[in-house]
Backbone bond lengths (Angstrom), bond angles and torsions (degrees), N, CA, C in turn:
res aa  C-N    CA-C-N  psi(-1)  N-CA   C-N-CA  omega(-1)  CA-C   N-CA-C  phi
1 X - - - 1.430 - - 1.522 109.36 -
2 X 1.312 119.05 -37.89 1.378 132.31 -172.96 1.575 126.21 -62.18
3 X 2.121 88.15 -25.31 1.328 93.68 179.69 1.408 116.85 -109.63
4 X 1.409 114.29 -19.07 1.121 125.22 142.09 1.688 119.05 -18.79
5 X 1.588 111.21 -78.43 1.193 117.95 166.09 1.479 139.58 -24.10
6 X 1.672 84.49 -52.55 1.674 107.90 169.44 1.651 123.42 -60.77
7 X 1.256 98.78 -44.08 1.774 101.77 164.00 1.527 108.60 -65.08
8 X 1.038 110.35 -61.97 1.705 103.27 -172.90 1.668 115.01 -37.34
9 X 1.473 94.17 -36.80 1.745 95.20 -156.40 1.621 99.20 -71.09
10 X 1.763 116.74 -33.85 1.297 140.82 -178.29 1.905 113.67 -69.07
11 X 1.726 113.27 -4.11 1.207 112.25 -170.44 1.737 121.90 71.48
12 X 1.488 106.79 24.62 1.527 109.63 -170.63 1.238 105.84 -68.94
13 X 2.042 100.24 -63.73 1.613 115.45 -164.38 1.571 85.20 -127.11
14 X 1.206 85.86 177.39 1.817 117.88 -179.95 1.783 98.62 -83.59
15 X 1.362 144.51 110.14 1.636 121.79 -164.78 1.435 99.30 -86.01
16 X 1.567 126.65 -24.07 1.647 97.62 160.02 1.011 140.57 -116.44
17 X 1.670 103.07 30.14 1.760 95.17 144.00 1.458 115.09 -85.75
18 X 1.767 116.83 -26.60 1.104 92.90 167.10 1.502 138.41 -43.48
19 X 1.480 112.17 -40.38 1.458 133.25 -173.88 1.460 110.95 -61.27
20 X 1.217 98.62 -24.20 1.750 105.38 179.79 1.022 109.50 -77.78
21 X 1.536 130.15 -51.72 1.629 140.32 -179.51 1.522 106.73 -77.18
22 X 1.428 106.67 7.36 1.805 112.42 167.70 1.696 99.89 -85.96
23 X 1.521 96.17 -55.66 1.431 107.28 -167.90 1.624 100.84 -46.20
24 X 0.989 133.24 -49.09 1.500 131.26 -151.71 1.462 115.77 -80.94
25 X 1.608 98.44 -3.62 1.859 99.54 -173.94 1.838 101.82 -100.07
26 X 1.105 122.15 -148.50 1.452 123.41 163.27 1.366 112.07 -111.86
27 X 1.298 122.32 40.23 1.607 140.95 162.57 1.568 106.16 -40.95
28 X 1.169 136.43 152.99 1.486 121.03 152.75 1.407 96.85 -142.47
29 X 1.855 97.12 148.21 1.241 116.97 -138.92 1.416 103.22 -152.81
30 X 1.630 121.22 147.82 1.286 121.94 -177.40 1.729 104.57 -117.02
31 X 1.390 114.95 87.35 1.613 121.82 -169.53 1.311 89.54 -50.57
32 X 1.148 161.05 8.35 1.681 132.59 164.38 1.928 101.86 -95.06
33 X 1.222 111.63 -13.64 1.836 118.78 -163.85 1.372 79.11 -93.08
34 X 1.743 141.22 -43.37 1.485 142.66 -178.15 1.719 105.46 -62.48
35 X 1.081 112.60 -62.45 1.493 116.02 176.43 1.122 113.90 -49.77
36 X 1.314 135.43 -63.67 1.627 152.41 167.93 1.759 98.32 -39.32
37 X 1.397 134.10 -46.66 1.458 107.81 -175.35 1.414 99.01 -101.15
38 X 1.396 148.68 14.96 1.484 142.03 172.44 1.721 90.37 -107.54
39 X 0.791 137.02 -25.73 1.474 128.07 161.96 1.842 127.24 -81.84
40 X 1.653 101.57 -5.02 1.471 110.51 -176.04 1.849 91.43 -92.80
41 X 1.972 101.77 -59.16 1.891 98.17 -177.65 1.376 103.04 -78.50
42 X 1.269 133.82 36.80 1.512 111.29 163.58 1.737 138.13 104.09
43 X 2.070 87.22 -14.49 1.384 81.17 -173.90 1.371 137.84 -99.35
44 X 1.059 128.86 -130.69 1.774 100.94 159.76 1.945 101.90 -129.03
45 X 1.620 104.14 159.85 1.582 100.14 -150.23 1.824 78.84 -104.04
């Protein structure tokens, strides 16, 4: 997630479409730690 972040903030990826193509695998995930870093780089939760 952390590095995730790190690209976004750097203009790599988009961080919530990444989060979307997280959702769809068998990832497991704490949607408030997802919300909390798309609201820290900028994006919308």
């Amino acid at each position: 997630m952390g590095l995730l972040a790190r690209a976004a903030q750097r203009g790599i990826l988009d961080l919530a479409d990444a989060f979307d193509k997280l959702k769809r695998t068998n990832f497991r995930y704490r949607q408030e730690v997802m919300d909390a870093l798309l609201k820290e780089v900028g994006g919308s939760a």
